[in-house]
N, C-alpha and C positions, 0 to 999 in steps of 0.2 A: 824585262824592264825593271829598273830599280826604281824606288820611291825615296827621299828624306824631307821627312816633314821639318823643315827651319825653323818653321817659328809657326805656332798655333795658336796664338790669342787674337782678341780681333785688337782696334787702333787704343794704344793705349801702354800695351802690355798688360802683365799680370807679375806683380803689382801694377797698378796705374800711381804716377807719383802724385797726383792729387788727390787723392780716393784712399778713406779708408773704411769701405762699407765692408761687409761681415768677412768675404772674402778676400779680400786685400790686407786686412787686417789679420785673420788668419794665415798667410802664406807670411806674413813679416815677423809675426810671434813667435810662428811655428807650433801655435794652441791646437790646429789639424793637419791632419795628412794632407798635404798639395805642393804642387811643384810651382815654380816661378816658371812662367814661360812668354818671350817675345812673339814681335807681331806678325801677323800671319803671313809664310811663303813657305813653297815646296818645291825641292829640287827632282827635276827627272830624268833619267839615263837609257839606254837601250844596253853599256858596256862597262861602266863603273870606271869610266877615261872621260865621255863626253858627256856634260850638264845642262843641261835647260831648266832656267827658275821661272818660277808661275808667282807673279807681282814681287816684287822688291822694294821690301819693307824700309822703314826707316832701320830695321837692326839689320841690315845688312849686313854688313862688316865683320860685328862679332858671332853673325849665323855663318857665315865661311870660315873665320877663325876656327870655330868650332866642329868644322867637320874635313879632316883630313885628304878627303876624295876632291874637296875643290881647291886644295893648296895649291901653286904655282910651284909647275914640275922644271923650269927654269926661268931664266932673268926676263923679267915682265911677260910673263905668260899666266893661262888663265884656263883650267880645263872648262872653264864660263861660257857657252855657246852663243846664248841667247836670251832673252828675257822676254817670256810670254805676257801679258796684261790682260786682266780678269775687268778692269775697270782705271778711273782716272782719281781714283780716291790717293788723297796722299799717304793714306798708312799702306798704299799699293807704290805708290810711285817715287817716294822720295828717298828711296833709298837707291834710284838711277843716278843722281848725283852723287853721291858717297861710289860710285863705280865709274866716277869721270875721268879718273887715271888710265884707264882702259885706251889704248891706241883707237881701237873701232869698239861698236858696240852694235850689237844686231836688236831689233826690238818688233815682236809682232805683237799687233792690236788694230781696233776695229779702225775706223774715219772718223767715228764721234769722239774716240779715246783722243787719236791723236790731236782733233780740236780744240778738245780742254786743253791738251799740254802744252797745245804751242800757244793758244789762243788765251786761256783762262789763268790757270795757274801758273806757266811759262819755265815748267819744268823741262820743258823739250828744249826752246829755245835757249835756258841757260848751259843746259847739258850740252848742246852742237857748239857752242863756246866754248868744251873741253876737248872734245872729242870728236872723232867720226861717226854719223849715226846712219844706223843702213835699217829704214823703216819700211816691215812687209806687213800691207794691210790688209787684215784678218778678214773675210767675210762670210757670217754666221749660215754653215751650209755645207761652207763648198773647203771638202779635204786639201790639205796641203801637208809637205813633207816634211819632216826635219832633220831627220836620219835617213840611211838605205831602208833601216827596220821598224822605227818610228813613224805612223803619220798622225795627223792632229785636226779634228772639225770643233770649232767653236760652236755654240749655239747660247740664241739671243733668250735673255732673262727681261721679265717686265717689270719694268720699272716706276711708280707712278710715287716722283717725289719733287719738289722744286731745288733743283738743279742750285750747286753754290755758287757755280760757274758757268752761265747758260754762255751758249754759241748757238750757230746756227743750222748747225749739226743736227739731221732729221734722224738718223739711224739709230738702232738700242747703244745705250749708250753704257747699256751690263750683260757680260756673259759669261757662259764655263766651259770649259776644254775639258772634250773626249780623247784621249790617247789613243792609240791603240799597235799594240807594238806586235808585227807580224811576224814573227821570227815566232811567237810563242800563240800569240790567238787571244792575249789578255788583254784587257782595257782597263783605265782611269779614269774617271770621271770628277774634274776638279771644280766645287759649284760654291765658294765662300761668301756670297752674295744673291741670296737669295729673296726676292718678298714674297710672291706667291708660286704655289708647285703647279704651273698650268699642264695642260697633257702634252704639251711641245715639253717642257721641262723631263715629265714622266718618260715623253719617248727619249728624248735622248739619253738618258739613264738606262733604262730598259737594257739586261742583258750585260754590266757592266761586271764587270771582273773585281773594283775595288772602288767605292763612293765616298769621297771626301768631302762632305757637306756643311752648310751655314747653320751652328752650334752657337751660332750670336748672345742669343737670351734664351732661359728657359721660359718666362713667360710673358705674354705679351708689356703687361702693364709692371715690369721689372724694373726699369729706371724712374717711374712714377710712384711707384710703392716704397722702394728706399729712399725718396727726397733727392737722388742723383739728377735728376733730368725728366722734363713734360713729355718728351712725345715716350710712344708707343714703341714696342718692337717693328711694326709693320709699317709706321709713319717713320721709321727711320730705315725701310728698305729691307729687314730682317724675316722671316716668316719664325716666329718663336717654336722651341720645341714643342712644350707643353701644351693641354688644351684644344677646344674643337677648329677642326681645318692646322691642326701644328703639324711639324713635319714627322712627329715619330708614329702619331695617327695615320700618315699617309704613305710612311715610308716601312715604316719596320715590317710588313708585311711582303716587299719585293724579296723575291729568289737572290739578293744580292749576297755572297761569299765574306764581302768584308764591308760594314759601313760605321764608318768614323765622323765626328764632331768636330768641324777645324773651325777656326773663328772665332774665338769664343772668349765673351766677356769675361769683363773684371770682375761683373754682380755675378754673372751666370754660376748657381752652385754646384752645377756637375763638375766643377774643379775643386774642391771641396770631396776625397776619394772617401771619406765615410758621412756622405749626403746622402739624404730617403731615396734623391734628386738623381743623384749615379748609380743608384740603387737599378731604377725605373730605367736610363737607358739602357742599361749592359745586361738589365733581365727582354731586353726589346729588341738584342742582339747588336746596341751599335755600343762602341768602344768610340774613347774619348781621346783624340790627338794630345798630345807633347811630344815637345821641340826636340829633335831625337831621332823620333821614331822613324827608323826604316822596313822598306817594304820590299817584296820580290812579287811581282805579278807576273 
């Protein structure tokens, strides 16, 4: 299975174009080492022909531009299979419409996902006004295929925030996909929204081949302490790295092979490559996502 990470910041990008807190400020000056990097999605293959994206960002467009494996190999074609959904957030989903030229378009996610879309934010419904939409819904458990070699189980993340767009949608309404590509015995585990690590979370992780996790904030009270924003890390659905119950406390100690940082703010200083900040994850064994990076599991 191949990996390409698209785009690794969380909604915003990196810069954010309203924001010029230390690190936004740093990537425009170029006063530190850091990369500019768009909003979070990751492409997945079993053959380096056929692609599956996991949410699609608003930089859609220019994350396929940029990588020559999802060029169109003739006239209106798209080695594009499918497009996986983590959630209904629009730095997840609006980049489906920027893909409305697309003849069909395949889309798996949960029944609360597709609620918001058709129902809240009407992402869905404008998009079947371009397009043909062929929608397989996801339910957190139970495997389904996507290749011969590829299969893929969702699993439910807990959520406890007021909804911008409530429906009546009982089901989680956030999750992350397990890969897992039999041809080789490797797994992905893709989890960019995370608020707390319950032991349903740990087990579906458990045993994973490569962990690509919510790198959101380094600390909880990150947007409170720069004057950017009131809530919290966790009051905005985040589990911060840093700090007691953060994720590198709970994580860096799994048997996991490879665990990476995706999602990750505009404040967050692990983007910032001579941070104390990046220092502390990559001596914790996790390495920090940009837009780029490919994988081989």
């Amino acid at each position: 299975m191949w990996v390409r990470v698209l785009g690794s910041a969380a909604g915003g990008g990196f810069p954010q174009w309203n924001c010029n807190c230390p690190c936004c400020q740093a990537v425009r000056t170029g006063s530190r080492p850091c990369q500019p990097r768009t909003q979070s999605s990751v492409a997945v293959s079993p053959d380096y022909r056929r692609w599956f994206v996991l949410n699609a960002s608003p930089d859609i467009r220019c994350q396929l531009l940029s990588f020559p494996a999802l060029h169109p190999s003739g006239t209106r074609t798209s080695p594009l299979q499918a497009v996986l959904l983590t959630d209904a957030e629009l730095d997840h989903t609006l980049g489906l419409l920027l893909l409305r030229e697309a003849e069909h378009m395949t889309i798996y996610a949960t029944e609360a996902i597709h609620a918001v879309l058709a129902n809240g934010t009407a992402v869905l419904r404008t998009l079947k006004a371009y397009t043909h939409v062929e929608w397989h819904t996801v339910i957190p458990g139970q495997s389904f295929a996507l290749t011969e070699h590829l299969s893929c189980v969702a699993f439910a993340i807990p959520l406890d925030k007021v909804p911008r767009f409530p429906t009546a949608a009982t089901m989680e309404a956030t999750i992350g996909y397990r890969i897992t590509d039999h041809s080789t015995g490797g797994t992905l585990v893709y989890a960019p929204g995370v608020q707390v690590i319950t032991p349903q979370v740990l087990a579906a992780i458990a045993g994973c081949s490569c962990l690509l996790f919510d790198g959101t904030f380094w600390r909880d009270n990150e947007m409170i302490q720069l004057g950017v924003g009131t809530k919290t890390a966790r009051q905005m659905g985040h589990v911060p790295i840093s700090g007691p119950g953060g994720s590198l406390e709970q994580l860096a100690s799994l048997p996991i092979p490879r665990k990476i940082y995706i999602h990750i703010n505009n404040t967050n200083p692990i983007l910032l490559e001579d941070a104390p900040e990046r220092r502390i994850v990559e001596d914790h064994g996790f390495e920090v996502a940009v837009d780029g990076l490919e994988l081989e599991i």
